[in-house]
GUMAR-342392 format. One record per residue: residue number from 1; residue in one letter; x, y, z of N, C-alpha, C in turn. Coordinates in steps of 0.001 Angstrom, whole numbers, plus 524288, in hexadecimal, padded with zeros to 5 digits. Atoms other than C-alpha are relative to their C-alpha. Layout:
! GUMAR-342392
<lovex bado="NUM" keza="A" n_u="X" n_v="Y" n_w="Z" ca_u="X" ca_v="Y" ca_w="Z" c_u="X" c_v="Y" c_w="Z"/>
...
***
This chain:
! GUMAR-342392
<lovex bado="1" keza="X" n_u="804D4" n_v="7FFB7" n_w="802E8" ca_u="6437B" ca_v="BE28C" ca_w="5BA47" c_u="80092" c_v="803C9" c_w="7FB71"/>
<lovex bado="2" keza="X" n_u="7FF42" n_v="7FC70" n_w="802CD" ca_u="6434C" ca_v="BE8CB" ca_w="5AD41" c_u="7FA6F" c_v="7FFAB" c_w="7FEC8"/>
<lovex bado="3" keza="X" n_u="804A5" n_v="7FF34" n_w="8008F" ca_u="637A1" ca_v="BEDCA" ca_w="5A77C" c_u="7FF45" c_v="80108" c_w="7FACF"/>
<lovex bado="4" keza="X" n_u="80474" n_v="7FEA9" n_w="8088A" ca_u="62E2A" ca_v="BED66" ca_w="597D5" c_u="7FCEE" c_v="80577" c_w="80172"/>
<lovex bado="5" keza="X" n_u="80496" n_v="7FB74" n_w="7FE70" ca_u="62968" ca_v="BFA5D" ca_w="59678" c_u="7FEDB" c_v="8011E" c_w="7FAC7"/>
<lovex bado="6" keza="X" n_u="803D8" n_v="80074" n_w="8054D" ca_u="61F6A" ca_v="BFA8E" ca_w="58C96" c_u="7FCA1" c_v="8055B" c_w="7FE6D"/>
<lovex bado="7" keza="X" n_u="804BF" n_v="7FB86" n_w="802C8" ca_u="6175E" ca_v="C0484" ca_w="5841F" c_u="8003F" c_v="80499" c_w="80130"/>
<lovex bado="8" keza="X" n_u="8008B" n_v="7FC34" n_w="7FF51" ca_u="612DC" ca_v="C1082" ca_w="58723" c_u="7FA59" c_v="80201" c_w="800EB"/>
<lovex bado="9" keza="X" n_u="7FDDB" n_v="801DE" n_w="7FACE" ca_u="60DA8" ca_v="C1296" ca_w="5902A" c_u="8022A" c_v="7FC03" c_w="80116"/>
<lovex bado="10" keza="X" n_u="7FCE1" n_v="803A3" n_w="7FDD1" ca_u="618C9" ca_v="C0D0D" ca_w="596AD" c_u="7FEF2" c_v="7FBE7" c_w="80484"/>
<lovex bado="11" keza="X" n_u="7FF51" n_v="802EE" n_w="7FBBB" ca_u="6176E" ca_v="BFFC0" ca_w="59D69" c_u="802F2" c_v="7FDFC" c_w="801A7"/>
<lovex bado="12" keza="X" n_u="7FBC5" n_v="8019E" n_w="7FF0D" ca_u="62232" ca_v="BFB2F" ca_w="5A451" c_u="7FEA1" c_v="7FB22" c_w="802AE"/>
<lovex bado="13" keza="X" n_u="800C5" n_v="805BD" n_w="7FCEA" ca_u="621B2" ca_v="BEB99" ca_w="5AA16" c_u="806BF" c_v="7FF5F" c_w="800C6"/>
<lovex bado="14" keza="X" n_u="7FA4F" n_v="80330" n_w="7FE56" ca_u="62DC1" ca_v="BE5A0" ca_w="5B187" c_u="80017" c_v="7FAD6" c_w="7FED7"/>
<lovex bado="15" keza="X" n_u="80056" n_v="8051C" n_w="7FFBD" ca_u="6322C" ca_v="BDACD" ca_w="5AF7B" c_u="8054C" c_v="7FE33" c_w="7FFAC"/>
<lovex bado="16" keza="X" n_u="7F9CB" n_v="7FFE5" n_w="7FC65" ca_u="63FFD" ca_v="BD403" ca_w="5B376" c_u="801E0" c_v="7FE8B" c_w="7FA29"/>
<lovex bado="17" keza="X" n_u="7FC9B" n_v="801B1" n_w="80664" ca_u="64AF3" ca_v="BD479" ca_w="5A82D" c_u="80010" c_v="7FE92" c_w="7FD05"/>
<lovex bado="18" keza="X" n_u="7FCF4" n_v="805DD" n_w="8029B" ca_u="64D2B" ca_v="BC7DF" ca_w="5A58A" c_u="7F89D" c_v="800D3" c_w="7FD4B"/>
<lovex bado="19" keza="X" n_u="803A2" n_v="7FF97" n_w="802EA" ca_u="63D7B" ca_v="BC8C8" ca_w="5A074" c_u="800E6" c_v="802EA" c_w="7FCC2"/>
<lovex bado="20" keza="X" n_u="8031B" n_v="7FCE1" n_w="800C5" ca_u="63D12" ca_v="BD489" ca_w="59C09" c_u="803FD" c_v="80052" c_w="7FABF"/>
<lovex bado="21" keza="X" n_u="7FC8F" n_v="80134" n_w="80346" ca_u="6493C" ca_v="BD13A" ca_w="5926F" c_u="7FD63" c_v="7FC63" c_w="7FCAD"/>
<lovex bado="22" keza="X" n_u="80416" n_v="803C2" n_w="8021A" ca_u="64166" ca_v="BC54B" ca_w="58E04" c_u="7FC4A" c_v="80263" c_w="7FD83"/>
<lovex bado="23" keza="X" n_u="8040D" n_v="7FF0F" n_w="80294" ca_u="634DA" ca_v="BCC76" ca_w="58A7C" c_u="8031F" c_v="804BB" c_w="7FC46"/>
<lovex bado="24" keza="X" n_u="7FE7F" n_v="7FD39" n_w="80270" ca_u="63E71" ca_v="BD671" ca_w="58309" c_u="80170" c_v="7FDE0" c_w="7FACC"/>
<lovex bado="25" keza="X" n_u="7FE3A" n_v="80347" n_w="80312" ca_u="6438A" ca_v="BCCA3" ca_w="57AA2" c_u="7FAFA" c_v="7FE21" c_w="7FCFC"/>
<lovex bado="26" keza="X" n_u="804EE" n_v="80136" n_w="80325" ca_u="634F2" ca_v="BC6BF" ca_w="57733" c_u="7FDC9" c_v="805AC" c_w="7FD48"/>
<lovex bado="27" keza="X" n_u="802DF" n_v="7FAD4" n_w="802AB" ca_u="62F8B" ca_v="BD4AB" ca_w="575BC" c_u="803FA" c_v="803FB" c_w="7FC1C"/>
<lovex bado="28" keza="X" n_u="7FCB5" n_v="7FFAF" n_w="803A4" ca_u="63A87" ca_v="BD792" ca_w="56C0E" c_u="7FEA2" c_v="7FD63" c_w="7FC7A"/>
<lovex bado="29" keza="X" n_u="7FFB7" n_v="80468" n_w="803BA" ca_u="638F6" ca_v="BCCA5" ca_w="565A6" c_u="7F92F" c_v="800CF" c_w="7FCD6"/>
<lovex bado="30" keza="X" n_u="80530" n_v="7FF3E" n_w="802B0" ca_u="62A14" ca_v="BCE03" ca_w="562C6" c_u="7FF68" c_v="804EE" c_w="7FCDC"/>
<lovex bado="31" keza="X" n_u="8019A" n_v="7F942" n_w="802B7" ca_u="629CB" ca_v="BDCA5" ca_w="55FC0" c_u="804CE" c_v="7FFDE" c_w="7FC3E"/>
<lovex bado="32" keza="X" n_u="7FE4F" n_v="8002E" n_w="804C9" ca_u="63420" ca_v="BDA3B" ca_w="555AF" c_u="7FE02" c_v="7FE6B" c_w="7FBB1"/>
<lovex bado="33" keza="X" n_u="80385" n_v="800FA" n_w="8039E" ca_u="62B18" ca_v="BD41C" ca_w="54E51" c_u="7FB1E" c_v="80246" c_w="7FE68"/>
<lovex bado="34" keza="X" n_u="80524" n_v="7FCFD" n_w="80137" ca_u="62100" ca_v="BDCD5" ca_w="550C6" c_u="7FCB0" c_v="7FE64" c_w="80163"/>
<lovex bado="35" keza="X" n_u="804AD" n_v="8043D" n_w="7FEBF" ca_u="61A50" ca_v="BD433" ca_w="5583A" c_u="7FD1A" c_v="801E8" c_w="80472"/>
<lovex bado="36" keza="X" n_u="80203" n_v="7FDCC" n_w="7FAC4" ca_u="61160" ca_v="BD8F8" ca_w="563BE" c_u="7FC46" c_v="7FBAF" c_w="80297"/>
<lovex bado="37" keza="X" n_u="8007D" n_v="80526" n_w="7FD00" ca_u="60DF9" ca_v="BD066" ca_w="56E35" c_u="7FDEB" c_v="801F3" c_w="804E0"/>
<lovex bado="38" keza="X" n_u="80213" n_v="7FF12" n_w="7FAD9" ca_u="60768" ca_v="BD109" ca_w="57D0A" c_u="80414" c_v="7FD95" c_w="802CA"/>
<lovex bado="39" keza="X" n_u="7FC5D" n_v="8027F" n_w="7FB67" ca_u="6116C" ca_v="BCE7F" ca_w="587F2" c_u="7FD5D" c_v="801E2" c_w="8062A"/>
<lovex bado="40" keza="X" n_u="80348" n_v="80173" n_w="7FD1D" ca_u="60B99" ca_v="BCA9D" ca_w="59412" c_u="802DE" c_v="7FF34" c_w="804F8"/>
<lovex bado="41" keza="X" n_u="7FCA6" n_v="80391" n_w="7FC3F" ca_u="610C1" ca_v="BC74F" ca_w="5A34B" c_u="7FC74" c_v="801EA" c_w="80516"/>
<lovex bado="42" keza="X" n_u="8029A" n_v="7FF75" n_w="7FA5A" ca_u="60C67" ca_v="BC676" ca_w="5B18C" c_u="8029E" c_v="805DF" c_w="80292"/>
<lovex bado="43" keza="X" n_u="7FDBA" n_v="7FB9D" n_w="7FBDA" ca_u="60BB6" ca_v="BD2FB" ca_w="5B97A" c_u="8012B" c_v="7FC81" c_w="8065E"/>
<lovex bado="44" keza="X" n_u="7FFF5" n_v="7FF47" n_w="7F942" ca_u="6109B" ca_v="BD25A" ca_w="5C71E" c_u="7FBE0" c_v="8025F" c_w="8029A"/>
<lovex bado="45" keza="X" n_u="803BF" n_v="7FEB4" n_w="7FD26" ca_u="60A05" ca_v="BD459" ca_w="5D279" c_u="80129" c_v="80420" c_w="802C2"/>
<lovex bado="46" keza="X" n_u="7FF0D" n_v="7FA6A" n_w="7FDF1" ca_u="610B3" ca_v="BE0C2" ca_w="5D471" c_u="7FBF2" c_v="802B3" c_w="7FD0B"/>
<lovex bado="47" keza="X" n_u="8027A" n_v="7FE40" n_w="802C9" ca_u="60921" ca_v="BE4B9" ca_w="5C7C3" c_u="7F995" c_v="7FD83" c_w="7FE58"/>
<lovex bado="48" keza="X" n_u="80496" n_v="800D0" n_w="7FEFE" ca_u="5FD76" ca_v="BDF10" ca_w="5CC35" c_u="7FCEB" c_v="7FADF" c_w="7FD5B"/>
<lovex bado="49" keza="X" n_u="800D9" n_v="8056B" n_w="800E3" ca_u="5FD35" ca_v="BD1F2" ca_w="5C6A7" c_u="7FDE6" c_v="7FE68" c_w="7F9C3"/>
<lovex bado="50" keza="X" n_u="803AA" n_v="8011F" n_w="80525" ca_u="5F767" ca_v="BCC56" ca_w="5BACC" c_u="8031F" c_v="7FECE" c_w="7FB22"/>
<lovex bado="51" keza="X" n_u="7FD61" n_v="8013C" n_w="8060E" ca_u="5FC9F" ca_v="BCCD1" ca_w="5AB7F" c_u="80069" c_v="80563" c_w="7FDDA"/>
<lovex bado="52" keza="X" n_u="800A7" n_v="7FB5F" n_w="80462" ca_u="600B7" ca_v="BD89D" ca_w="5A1F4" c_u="801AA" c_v="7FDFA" c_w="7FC46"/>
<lovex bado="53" keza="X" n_u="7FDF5" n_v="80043" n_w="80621" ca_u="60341" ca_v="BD98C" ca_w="59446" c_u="7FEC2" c_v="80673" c_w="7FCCE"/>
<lovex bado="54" keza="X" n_u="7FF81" n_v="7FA1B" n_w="8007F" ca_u="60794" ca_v="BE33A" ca_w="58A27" c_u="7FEE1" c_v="7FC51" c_w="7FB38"/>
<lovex bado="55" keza="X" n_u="7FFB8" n_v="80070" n_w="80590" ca_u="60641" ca_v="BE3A6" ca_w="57BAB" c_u="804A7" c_v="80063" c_w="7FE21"/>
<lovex bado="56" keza="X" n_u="7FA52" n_v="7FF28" n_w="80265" ca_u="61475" ca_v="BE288" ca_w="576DC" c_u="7FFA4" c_v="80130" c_w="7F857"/>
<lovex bado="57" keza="X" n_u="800C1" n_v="7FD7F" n_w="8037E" ca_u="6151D" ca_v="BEAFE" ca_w="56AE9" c_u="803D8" c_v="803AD" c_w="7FBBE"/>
<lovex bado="58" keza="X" n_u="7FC10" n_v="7FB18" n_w="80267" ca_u="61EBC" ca_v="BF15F" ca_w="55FDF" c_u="8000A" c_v="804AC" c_w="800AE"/>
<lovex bado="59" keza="X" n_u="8029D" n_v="7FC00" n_w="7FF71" ca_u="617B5" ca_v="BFCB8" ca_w="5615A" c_u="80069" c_v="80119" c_w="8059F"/>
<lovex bado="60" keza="X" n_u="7FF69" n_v="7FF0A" n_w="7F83B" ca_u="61ABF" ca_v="BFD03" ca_w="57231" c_u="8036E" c_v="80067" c_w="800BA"/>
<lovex bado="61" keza="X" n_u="7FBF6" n_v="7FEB6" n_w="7FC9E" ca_u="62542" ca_v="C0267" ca_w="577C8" c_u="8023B" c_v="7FC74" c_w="803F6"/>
<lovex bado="62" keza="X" n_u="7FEA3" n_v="802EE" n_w="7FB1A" ca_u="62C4A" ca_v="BF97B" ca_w="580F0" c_u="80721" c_v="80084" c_w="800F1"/>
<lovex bado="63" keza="X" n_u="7FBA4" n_v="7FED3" n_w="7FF0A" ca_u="6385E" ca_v="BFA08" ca_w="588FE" c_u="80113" c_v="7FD07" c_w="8038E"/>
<lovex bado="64" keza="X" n_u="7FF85" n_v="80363" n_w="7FD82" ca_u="63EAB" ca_v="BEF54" ca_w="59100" c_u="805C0" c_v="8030C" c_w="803E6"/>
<lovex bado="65" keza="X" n_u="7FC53" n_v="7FE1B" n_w="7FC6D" ca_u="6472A" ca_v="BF4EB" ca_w="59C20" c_u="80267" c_v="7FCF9" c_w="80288"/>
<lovex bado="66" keza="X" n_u="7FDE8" n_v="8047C" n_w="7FC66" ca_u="65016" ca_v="BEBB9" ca_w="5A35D" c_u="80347" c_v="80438" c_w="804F4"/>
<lovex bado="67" keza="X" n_u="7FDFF" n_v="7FD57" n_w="7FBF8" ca_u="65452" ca_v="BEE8C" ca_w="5B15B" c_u="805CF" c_v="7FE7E" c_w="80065"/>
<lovex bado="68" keza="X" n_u="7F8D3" n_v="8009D" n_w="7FFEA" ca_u="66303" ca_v="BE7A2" ca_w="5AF62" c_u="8018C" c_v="7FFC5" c_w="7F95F"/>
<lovex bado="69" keza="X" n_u="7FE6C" n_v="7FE49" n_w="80576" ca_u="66C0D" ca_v="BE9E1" ca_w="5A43D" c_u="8022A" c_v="7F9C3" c_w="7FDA4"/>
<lovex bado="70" keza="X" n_u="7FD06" n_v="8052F" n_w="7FF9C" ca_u="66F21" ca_v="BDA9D" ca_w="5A583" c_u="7FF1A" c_v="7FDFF" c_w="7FB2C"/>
<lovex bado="71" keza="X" n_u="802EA" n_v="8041F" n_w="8037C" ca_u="66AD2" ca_v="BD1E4" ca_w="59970" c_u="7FF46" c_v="7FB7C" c_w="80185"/>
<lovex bado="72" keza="X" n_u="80275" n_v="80497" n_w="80062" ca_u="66252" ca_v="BC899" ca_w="59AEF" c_u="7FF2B" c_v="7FB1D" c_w="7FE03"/>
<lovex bado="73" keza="X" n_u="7FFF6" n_v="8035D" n_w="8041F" ca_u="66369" ca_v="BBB53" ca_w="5956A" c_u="7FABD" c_v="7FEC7" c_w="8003C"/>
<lovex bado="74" keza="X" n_u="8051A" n_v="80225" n_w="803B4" ca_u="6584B" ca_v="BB697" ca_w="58DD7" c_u="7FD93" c_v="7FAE0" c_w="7FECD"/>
<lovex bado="75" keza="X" n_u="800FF" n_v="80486" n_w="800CD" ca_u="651C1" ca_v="BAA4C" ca_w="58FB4" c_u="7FD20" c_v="7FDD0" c_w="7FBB8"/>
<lovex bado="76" keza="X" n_u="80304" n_v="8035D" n_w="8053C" ca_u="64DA5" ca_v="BA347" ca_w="581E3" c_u="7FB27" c_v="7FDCF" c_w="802A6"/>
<lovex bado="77" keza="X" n_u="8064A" n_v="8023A" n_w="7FDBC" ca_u="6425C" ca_v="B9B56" ca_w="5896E" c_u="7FC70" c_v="802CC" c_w="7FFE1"/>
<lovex bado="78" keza="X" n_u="8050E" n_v="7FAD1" n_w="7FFA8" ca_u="63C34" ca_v="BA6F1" ca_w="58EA7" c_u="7FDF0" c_v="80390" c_w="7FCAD"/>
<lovex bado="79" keza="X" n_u="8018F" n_v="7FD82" n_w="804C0" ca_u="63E96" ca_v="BAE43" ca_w="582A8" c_u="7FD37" c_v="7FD41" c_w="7FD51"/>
<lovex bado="80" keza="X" n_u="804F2" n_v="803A0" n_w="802CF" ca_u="6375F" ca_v="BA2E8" ca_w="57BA0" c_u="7FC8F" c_v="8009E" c_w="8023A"/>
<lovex bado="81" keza="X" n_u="805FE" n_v="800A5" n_w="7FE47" ca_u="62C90" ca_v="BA325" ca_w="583B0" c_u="7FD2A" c_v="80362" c_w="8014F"/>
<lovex bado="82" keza="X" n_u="8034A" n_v="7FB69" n_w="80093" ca_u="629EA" ca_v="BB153" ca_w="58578" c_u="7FFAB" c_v="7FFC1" c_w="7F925"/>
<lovex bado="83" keza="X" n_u="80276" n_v="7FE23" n_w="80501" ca_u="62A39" ca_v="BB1B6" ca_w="57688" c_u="7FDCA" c_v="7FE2F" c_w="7FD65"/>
<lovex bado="84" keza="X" n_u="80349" n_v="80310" n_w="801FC" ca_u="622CA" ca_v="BA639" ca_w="57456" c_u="7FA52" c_v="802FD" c_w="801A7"/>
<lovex bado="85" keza="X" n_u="805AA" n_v="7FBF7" n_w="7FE1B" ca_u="61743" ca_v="BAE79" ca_w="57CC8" c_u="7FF74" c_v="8038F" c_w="7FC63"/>
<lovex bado="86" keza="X" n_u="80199" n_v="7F884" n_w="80211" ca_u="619C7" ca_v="BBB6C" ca_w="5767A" c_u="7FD3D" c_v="7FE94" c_w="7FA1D"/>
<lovex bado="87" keza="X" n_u="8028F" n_v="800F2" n_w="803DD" ca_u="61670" ca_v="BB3C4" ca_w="56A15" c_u="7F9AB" c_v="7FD6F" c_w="7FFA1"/>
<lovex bado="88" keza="X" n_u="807CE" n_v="80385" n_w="7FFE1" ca_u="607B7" ca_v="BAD77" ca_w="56FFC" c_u="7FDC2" c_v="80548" c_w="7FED3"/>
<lovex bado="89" keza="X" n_u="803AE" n_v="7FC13" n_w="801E7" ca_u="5FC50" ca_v="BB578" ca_w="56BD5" c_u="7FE6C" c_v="802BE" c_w="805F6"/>
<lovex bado="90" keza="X" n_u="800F5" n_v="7FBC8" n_w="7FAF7" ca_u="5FB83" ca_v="BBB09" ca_w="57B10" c_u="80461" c_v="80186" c_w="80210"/>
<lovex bado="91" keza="X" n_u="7FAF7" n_v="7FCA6" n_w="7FFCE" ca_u="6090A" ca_v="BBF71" ca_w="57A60" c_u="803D8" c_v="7FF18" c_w="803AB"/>
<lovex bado="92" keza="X" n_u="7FD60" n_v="80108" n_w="7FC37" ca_u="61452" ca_v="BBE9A" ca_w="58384" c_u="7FF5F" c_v="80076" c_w="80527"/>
<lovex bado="93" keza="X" n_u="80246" n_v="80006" n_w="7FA07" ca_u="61076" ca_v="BB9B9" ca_w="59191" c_u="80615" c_v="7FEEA" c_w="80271"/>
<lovex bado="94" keza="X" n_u="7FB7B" n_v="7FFF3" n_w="7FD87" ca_u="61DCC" ca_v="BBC57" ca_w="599AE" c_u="800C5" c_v="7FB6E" c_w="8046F"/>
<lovex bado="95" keza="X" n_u="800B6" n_v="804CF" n_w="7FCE7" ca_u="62191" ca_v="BB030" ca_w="5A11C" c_u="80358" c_v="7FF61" c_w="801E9"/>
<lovex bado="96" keza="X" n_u="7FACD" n_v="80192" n_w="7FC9A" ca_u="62B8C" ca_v="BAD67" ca_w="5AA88" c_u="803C4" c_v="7FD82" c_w="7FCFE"/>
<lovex bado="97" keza="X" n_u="7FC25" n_v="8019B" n_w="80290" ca_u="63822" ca_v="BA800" ca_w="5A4D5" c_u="801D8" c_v="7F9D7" c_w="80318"/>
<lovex bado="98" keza="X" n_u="7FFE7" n_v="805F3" n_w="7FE07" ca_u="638A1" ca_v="B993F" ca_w="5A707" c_u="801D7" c_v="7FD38" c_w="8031A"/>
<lovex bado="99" keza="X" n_u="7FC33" n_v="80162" n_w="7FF1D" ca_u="644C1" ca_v="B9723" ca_w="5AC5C" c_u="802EA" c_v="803A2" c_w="80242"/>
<lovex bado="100" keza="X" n_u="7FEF8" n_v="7FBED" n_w="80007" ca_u="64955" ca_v="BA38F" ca_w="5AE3C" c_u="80680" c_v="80268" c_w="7FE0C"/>
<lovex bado="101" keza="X" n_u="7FDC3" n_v="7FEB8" n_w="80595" ca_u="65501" ca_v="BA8D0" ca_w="5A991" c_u="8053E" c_v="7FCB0" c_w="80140"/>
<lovex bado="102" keza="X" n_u="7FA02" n_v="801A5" n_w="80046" ca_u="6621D" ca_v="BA087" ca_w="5A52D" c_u="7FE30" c_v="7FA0D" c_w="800DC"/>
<lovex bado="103" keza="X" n_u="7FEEB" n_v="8055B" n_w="7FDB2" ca_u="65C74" ca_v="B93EC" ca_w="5AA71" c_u="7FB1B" c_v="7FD7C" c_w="7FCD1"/>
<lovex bado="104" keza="X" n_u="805B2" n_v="803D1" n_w="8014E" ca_u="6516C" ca_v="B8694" ca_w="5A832" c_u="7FF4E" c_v="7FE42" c_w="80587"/>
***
């Protein structure tokens, strides 16, 4: 599990690698442009269930920690389709990866 730790106050969310590599790549990609966006995903029911979201922001501090030093390959699909979200007007809703990774 590696973990987004955002802002300041610091929030930290887990979330497993192979995501958390994925949303690094979109949230790169937007804030190079300067673009700020809402990213969105299901809590667990460790964290009591429901939905969060953050304001993703040039101006926010963020730091993506990975728990292995492995690299991750990068699925084009998923990358299309988280960054087709991050571009709707209610921002990137995090979604399971279709296929998951390497395969159809």
């Amino acid at each position: 599990m590696g973990t987004l730790v955002y802002g300041s106050p610091r929030l930290a969310v887990d979330f497993d690698d192979r995501t958390l590599v994925h949303l690094q790549v979109v949230f790169a990609a937007k804030l190079r442009r300067g673009e700020s966006f809402f990213c969105s995903w299901g809590d667990g029911a460790m964290a009591g269930g429901g939905r969060s979201s953050i304001w993703v922001s040039p101006a926010v501090p963020i730091m993506f920690h990975f728990d292995s030093t492995d690299p991750h390959q990068i699925s084009r699909d998923w990358l299309d389709t988280l960054m087709e979200s991050a571009n709707q007007p209610q921002g990137l809703a995090l979604t399971a990866e279709a296929f998951g990774p390497g395969g159809e």
